[in-house]
PQR file with spaces between the fields and no chain letter, atoms N, CA, C, O and H, PARSE charges and radii, in Angstrom:
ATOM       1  N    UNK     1      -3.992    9.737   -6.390 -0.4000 1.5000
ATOM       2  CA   UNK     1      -3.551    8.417   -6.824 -0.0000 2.0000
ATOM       3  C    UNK     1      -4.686    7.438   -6.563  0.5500 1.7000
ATOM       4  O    UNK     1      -5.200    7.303   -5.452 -0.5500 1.4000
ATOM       5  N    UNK     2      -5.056    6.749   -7.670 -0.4000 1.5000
ATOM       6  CA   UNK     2      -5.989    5.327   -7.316 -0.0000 2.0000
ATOM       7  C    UNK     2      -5.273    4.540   -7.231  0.5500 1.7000
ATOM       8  O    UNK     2      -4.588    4.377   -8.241 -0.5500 1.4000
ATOM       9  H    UNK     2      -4.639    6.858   -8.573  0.4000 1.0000
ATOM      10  N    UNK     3      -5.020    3.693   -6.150 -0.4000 1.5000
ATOM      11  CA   UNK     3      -4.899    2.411   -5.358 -0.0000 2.0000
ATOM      12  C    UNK     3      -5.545    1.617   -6.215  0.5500 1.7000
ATOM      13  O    UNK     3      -6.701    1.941   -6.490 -0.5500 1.4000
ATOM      14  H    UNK     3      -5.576    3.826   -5.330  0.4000 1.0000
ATOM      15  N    UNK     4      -4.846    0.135   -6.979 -0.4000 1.5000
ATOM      16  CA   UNK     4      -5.662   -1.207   -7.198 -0.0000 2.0000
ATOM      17  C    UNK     4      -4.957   -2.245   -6.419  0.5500 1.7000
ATOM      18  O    UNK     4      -4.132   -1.926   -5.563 -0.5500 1.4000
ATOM      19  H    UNK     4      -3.907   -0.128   -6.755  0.4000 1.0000
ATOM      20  N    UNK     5      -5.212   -3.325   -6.650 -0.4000 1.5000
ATOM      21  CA   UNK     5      -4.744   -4.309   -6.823 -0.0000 2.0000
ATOM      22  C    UNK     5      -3.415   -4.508   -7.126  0.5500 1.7000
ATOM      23  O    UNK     5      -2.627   -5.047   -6.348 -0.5500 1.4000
ATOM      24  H    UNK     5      -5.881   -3.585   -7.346  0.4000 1.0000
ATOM      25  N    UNK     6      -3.117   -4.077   -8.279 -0.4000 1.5000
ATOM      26  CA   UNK     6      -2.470   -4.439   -9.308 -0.0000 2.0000
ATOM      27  C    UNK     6      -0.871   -3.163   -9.236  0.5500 1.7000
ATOM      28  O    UNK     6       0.130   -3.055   -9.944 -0.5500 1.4000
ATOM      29  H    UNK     6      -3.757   -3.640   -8.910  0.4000 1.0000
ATOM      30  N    UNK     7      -1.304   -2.521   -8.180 -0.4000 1.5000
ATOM      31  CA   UNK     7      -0.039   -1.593   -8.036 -0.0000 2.0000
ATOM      32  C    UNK     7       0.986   -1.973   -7.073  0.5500 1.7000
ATOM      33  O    UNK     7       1.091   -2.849   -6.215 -0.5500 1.4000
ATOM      34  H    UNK     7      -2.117   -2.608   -7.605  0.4000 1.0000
ATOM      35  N    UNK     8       1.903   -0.757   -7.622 -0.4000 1.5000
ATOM      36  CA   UNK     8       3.502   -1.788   -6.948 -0.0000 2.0000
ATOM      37  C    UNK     8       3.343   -0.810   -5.287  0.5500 1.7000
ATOM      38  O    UNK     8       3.211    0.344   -4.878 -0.5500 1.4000
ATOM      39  H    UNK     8       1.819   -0.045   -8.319  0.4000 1.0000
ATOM      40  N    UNK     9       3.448   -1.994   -4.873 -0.4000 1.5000
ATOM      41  CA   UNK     9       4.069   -1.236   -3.448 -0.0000 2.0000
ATOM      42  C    UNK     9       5.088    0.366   -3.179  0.5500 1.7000
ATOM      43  O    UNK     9       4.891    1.458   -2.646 -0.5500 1.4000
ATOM      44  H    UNK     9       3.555   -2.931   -5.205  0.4000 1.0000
ATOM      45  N    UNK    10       6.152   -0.284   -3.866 -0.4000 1.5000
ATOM      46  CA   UNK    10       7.034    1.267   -4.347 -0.0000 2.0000
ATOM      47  C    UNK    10       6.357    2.593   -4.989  0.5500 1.7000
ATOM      48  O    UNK    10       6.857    3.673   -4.673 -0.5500 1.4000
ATOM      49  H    UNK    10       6.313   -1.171   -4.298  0.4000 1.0000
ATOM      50  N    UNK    11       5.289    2.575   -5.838 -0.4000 1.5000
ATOM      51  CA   UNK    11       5.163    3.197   -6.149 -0.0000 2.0000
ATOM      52  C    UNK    11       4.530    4.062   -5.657  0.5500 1.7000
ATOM      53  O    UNK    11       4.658    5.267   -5.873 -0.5500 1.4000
ATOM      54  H    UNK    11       4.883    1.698   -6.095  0.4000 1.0000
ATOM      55  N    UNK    12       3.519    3.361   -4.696 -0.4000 1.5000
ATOM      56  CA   UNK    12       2.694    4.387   -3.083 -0.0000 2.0000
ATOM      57  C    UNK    12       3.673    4.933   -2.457  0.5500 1.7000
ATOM      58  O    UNK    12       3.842    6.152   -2.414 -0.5500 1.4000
ATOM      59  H    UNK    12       3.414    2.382   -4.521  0.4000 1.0000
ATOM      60  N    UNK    13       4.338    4.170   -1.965 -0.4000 1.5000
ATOM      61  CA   UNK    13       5.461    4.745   -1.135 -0.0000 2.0000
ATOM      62  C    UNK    13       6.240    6.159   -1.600  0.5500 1.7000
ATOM      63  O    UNK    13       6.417    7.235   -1.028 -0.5500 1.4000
ATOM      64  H    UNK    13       4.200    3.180   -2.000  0.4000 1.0000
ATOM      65  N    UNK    14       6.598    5.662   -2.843 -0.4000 1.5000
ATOM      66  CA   UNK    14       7.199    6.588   -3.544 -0.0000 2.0000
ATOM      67  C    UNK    14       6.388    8.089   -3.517  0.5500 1.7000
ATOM      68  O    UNK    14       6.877    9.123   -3.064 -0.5500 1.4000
ATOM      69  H    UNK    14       6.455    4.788   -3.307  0.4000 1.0000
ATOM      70  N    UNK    15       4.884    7.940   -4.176 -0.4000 1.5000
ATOM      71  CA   UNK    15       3.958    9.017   -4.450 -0.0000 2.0000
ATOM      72  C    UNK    15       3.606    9.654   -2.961  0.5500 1.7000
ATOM      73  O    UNK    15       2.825   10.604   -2.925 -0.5500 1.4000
ATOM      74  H    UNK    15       4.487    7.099   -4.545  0.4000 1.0000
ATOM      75  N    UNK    16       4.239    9.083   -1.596 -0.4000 1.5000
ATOM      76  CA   UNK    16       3.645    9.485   -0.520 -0.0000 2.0000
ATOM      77  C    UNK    16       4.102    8.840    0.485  0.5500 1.7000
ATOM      78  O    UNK    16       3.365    7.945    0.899 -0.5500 1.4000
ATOM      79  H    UNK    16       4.873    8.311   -1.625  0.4000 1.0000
ATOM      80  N    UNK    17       5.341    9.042    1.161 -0.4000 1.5000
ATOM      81  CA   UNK    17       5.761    8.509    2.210 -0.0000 2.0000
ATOM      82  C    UNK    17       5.568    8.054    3.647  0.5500 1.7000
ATOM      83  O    UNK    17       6.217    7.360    4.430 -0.5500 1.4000
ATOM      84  H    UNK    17       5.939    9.769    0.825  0.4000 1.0000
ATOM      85  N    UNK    18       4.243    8.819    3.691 -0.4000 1.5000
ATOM      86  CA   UNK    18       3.283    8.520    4.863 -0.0000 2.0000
ATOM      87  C    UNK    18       2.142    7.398    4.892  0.5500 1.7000
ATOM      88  O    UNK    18       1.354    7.062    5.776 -0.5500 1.4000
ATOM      89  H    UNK    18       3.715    9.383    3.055  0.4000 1.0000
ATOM      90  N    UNK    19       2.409    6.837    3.255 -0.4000 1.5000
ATOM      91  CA   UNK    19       1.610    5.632    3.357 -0.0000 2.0000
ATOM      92  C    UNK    19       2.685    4.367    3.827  0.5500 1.7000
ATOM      93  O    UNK    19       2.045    3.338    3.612 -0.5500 1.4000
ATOM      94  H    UNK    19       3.049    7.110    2.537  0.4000 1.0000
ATOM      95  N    UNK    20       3.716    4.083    4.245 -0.4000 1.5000
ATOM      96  CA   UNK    20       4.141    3.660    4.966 -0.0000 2.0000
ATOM      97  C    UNK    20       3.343    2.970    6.278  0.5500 1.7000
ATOM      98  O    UNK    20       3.147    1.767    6.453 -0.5500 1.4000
ATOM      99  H    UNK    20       4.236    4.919    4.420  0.4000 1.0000
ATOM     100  N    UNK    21       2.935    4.097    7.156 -0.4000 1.5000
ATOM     101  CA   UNK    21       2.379    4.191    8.155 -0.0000 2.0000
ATOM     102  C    UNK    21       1.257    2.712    7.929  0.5500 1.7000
ATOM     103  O    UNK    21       1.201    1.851    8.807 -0.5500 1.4000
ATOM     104  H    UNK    21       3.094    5.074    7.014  0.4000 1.0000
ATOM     105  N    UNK    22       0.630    2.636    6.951 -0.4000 1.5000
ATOM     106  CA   UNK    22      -0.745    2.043    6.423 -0.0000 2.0000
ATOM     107  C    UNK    22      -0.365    0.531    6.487  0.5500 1.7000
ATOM     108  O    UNK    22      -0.933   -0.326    7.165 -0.5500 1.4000
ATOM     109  H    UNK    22       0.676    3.335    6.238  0.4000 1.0000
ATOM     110  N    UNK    23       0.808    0.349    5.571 -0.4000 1.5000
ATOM     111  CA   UNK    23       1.364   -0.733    5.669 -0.0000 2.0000
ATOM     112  C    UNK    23       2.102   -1.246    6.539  0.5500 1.7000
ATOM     113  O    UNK    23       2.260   -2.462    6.655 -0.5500 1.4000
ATOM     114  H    UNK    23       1.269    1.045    5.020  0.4000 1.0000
ATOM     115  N    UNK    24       2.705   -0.276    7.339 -0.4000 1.5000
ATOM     116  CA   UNK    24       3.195   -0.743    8.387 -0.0000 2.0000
ATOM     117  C    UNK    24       1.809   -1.295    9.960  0.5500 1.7000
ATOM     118  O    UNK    24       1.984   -2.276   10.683 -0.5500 1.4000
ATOM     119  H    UNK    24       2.577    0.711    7.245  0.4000 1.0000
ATOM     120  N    UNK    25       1.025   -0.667   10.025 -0.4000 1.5000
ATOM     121  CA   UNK    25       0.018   -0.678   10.237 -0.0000 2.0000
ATOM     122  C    UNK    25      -0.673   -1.639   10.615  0.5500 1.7000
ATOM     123  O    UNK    25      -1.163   -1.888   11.716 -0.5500 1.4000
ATOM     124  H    UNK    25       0.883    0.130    9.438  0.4000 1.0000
ATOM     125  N    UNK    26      -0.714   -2.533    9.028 -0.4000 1.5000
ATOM     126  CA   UNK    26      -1.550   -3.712    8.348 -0.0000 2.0000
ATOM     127  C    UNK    26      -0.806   -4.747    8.375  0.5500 1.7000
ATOM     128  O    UNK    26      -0.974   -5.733    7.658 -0.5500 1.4000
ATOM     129  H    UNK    26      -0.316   -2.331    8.134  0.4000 1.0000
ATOM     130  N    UNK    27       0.341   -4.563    9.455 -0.4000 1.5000
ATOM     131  CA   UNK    27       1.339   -6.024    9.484 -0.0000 2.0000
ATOM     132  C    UNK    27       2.585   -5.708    8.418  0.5500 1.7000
ATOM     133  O    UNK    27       3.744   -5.934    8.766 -0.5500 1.4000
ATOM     134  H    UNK    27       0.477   -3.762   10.038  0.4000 1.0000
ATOM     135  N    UNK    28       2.240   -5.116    6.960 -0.4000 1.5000
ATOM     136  CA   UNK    28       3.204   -5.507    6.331 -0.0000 2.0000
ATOM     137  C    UNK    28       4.488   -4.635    6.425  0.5500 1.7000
ATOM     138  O    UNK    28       4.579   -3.434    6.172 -0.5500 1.4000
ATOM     139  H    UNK    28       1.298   -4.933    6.677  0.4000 1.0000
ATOM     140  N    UNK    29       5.539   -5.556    6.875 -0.4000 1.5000
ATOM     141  CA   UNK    29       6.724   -4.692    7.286 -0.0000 2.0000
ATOM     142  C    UNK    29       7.672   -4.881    5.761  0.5500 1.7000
ATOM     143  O    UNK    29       8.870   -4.605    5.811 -0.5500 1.4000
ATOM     144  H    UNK    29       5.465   -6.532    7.081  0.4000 1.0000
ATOM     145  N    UNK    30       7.306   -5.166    4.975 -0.4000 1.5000
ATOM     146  CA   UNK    30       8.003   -5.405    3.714 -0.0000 2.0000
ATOM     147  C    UNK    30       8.304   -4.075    2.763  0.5500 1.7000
ATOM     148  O    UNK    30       9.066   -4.059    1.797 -0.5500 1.4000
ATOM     149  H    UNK    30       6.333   -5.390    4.935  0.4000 1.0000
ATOM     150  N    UNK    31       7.623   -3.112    3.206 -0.4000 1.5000
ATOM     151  CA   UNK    31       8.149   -1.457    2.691 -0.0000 2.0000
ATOM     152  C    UNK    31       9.574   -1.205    2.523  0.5500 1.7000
ATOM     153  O    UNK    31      10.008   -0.390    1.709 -0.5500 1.4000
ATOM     154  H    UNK    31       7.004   -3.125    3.992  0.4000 1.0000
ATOM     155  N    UNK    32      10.324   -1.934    3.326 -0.4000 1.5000
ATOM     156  CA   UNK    32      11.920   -1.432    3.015 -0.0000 2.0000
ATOM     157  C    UNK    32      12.723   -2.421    2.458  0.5500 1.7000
ATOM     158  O    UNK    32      13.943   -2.331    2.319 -0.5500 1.4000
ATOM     159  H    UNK    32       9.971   -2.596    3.987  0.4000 1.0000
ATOM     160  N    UNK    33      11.982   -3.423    2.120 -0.4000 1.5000
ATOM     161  CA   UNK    33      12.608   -4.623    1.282 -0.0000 2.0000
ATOM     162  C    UNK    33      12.631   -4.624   -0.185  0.5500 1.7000
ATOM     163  O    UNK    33      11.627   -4.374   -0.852 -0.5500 1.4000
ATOM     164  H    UNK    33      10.991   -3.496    2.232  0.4000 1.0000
ATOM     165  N    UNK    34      13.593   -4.859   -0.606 -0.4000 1.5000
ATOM     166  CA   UNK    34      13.883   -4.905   -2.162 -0.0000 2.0000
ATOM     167  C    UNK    34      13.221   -5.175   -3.093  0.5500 1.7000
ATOM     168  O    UNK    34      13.319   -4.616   -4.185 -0.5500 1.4000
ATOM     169  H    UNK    34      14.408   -5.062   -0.064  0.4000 1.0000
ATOM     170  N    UNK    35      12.217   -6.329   -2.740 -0.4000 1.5000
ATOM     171  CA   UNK    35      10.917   -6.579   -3.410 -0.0000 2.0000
ATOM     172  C    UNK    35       9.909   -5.755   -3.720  0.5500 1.7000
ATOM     173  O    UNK    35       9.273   -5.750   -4.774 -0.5500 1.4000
ATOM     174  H    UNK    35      12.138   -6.783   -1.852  0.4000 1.0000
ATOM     175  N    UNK    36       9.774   -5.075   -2.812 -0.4000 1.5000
ATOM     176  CA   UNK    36       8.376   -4.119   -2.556 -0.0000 2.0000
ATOM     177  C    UNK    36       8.602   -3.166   -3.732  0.5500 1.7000
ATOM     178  O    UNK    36       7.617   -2.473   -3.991 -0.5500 1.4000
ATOM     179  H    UNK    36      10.291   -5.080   -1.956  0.4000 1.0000
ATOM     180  N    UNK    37       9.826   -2.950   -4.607 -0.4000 1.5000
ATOM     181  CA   UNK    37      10.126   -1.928   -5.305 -0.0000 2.0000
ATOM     182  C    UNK    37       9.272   -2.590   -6.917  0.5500 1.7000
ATOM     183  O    UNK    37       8.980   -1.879   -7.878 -0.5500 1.4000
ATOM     184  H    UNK    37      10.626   -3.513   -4.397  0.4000 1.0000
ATOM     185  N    UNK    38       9.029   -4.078   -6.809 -0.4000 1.5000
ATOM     186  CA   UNK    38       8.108   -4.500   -7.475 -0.0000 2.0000
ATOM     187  C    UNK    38       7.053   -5.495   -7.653  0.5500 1.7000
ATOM     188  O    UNK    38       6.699   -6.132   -8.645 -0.5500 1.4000
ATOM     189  H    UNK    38       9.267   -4.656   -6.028  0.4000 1.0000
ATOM     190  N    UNK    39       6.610   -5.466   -6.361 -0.4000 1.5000
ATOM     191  CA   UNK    39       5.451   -6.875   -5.186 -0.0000 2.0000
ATOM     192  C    UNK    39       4.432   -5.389   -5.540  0.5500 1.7000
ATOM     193  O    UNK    39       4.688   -4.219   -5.259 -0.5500 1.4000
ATOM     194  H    UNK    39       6.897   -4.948   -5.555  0.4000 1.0000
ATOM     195  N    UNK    40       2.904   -6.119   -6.440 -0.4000 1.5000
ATOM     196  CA   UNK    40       1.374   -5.645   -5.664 -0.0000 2.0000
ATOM     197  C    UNK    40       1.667   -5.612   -4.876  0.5500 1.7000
ATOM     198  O    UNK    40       2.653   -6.037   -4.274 -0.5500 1.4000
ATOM     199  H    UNK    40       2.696   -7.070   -6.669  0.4000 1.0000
ATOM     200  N    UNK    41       0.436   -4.804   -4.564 -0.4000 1.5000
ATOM     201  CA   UNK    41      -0.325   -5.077   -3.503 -0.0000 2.0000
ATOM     202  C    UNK    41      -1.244   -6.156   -2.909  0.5500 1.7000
ATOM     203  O    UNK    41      -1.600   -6.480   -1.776 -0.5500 1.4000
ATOM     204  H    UNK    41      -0.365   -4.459   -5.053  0.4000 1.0000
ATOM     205  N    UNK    42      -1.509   -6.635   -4.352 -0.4000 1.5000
ATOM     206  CA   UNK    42      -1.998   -8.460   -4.065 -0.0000 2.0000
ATOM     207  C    UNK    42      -0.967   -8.930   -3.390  0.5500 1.7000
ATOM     208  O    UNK    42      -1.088   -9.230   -2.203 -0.5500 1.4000
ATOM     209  H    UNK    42      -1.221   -6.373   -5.273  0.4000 1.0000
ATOM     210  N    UNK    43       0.073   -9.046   -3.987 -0.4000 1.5000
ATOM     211  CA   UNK    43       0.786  -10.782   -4.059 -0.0000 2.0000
ATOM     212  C    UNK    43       1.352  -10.289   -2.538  0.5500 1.7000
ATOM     213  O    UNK    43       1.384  -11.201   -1.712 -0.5500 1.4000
ATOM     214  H    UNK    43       0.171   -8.803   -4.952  0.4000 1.0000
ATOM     215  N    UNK    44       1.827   -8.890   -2.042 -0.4000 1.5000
ATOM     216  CA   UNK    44       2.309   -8.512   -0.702 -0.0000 2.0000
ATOM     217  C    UNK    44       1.418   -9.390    0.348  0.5500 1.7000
ATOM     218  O    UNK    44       1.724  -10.296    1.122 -0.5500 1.4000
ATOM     219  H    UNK    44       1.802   -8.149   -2.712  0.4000 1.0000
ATOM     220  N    UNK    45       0.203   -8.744    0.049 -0.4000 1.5000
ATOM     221  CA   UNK    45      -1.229   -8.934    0.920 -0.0000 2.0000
ATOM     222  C    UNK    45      -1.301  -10.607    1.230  0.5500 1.7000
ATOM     223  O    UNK    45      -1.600  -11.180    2.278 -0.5500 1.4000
ATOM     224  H    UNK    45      -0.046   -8.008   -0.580  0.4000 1.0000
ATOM     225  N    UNK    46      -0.935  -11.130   -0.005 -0.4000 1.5000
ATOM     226  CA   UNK    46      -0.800  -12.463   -0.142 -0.0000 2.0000
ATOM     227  C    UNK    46      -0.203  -13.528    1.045  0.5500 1.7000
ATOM     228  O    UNK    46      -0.671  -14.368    1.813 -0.5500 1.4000
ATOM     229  H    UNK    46      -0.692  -10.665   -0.857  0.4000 1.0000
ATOM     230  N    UNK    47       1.158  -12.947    0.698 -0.4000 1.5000
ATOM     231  CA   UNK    47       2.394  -13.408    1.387 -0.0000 2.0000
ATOM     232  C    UNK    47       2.221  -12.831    2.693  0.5500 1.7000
ATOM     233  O    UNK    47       3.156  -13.129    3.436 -0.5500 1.4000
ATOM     234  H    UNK    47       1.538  -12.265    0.074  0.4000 1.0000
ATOM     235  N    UNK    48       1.284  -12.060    3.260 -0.4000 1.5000
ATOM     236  CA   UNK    48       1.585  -11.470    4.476 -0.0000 2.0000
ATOM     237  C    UNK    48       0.239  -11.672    5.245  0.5500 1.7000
ATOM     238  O    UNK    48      -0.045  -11.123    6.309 -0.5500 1.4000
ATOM     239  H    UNK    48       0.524  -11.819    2.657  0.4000 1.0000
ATOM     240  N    UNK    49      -0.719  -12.739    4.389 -0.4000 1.5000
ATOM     241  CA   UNK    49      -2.175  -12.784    5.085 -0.0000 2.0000
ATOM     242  C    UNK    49      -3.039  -11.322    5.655  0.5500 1.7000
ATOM     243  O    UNK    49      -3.677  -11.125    6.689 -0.5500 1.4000
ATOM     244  H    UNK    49      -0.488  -13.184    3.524  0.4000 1.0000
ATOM     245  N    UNK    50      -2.742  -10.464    4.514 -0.4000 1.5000
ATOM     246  CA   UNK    50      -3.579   -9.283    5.030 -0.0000 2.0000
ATOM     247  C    UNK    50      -4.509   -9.008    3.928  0.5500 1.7000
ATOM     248  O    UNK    50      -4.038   -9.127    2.797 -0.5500 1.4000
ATOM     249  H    UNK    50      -2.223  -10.623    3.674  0.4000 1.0000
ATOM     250  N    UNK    51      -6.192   -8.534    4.081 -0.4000 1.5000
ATOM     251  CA   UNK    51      -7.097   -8.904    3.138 -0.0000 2.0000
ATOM     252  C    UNK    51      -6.432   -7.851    2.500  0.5500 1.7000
ATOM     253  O    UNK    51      -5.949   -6.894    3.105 -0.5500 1.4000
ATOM     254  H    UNK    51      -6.575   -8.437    5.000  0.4000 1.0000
ATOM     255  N    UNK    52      -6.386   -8.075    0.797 -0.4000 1.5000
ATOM     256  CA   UNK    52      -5.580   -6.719    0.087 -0.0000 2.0000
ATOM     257  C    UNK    52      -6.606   -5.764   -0.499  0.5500 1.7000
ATOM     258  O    UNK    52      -6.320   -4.664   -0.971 -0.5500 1.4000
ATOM     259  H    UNK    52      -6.779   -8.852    0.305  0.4000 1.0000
ATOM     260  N    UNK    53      -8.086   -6.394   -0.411 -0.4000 1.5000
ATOM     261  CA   UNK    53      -9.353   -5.475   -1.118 -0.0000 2.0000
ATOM     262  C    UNK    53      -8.883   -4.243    0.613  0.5500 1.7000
ATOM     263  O    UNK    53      -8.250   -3.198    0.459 -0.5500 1.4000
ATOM     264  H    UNK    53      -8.318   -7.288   -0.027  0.4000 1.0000
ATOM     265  N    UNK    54      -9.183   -4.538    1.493 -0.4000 1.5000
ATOM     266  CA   UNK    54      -9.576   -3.542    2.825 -0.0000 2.0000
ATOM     267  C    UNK    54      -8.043   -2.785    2.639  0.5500 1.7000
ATOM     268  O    UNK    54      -8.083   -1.554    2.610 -0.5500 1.4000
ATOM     269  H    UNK    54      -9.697   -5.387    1.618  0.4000 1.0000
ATOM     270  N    UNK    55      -6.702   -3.431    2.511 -0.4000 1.5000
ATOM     271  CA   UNK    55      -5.896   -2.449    2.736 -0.0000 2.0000
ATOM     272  C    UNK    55      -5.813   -1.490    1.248  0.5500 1.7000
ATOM     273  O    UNK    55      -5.238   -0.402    1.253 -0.5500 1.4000
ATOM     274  H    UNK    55      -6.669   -4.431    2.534  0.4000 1.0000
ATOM     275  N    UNK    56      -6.283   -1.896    0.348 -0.4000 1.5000
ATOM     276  CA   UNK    56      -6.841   -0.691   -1.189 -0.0000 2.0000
ATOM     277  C    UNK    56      -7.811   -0.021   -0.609  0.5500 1.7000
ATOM     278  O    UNK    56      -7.563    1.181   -0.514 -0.5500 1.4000
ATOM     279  H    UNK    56      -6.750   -2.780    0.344  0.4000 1.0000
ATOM     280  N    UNK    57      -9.092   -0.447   -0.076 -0.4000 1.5000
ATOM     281  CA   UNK    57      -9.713    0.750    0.394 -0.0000 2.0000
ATOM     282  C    UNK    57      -9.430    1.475    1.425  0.5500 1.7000
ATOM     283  O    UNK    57     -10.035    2.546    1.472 -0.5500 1.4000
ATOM     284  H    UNK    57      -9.293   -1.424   -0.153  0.4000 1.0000
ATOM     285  N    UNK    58      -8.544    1.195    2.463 -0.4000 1.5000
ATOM     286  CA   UNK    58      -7.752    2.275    3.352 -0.0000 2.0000
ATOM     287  C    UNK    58      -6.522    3.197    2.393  0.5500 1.7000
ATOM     288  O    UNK    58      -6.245    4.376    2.614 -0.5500 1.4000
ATOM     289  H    UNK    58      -8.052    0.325    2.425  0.4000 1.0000
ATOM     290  N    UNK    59      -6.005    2.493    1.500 -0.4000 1.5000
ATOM     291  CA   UNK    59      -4.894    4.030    1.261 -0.0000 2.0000
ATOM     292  C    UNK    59      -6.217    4.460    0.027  0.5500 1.7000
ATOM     293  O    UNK    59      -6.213    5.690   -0.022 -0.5500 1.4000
ATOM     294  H    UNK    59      -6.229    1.536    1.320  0.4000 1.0000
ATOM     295  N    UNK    60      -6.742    4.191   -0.444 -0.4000 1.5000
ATOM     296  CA   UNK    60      -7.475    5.229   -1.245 -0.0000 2.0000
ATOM     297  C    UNK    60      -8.140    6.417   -0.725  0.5500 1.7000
ATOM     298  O    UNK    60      -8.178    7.570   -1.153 -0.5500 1.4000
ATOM     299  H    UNK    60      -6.745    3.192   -0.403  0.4000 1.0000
ATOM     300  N    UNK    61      -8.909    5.589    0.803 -0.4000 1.5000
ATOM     301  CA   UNK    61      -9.272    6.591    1.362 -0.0000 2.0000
ATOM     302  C    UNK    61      -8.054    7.549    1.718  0.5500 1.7000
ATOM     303  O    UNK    61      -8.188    8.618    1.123 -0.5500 1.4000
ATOM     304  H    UNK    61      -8.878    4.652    1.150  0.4000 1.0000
ATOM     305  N    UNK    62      -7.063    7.507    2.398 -0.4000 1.5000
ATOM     306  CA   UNK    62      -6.237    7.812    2.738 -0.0000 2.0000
ATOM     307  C    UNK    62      -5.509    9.185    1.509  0.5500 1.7000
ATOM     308  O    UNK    62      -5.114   10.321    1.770 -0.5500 1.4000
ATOM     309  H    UNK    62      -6.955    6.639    2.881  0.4000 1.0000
ATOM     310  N    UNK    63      -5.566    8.592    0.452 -0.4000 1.5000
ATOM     311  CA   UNK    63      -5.476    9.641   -0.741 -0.0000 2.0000
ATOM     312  C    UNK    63      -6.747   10.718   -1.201  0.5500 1.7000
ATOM     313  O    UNK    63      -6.867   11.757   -1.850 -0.5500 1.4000
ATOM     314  H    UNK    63      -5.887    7.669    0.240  0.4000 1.0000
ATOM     315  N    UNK    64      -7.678    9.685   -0.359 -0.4000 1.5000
ATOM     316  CA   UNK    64      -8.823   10.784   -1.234 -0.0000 2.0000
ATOM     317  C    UNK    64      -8.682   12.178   -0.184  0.5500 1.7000
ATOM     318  O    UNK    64      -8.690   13.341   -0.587 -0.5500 1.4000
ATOM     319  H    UNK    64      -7.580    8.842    0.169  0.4000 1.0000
ATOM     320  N    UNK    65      -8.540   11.705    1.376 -0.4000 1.5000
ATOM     321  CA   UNK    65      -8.924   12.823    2.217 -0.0000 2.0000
ATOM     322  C    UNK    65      -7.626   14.066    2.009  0.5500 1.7000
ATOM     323  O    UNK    65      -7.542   15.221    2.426 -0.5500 1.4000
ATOM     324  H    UNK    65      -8.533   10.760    1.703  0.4000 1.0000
ATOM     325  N    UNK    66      -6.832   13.332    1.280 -0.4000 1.5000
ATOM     326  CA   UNK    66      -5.334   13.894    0.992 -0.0000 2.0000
ATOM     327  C    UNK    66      -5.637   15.118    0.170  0.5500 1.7000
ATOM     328  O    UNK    66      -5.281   16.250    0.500 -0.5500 1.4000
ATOM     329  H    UNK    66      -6.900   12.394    0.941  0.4000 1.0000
ATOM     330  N    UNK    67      -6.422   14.781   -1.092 -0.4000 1.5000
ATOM     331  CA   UNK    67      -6.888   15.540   -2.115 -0.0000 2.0000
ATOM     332  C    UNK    67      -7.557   16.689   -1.519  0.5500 1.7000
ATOM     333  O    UNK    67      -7.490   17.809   -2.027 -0.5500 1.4000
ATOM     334  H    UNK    67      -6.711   13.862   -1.361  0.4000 1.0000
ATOM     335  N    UNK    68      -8.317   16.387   -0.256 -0.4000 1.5000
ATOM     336  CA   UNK    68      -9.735   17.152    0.028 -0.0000 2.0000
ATOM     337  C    UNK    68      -8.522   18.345    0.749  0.5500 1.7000
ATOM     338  O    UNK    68      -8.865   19.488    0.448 -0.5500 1.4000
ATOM     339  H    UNK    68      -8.371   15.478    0.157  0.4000 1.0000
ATOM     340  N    UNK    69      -7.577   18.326    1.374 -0.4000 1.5000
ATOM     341  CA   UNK    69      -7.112   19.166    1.910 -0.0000 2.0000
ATOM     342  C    UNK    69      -6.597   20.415    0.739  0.5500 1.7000
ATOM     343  O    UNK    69      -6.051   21.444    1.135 -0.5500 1.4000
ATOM     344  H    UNK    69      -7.298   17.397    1.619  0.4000 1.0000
């Protein structure tokens, strides 16, 4: 999975339930809220003062090392 900007929260979650962890992590406790099923990752990052470029390049990484296994 590539991580942008522009993706829904739910849908990480969805593709991988251990990215949770990431966001939970990064402050944002909004994973189990109703929104998140269609909040970016911007506008989350936004609302939650967390830089949203660094938390895209942590779950990407996070997917890439996923792949490597």
């Amino acid at each position: 999975m590539n991580v942008t900007l522009e993706t829904v929260i739910g849908d990480i979650v969805d593709r991988d339930e251990n990215t949770a962890d990431i966001f939970l992590e990064s402050g944002m406790h909004c994973i189990t809220c109703p929104v998140s099923r269609m909040e970016t990752v911007e506008e989350a990052a936004m609302v939650h003062g967390v830089d949203a470029d660094e938390l895209v390049a942590r779950l990407n990484r996070y997917f890439a090392e996923k792949e490597k296994k």
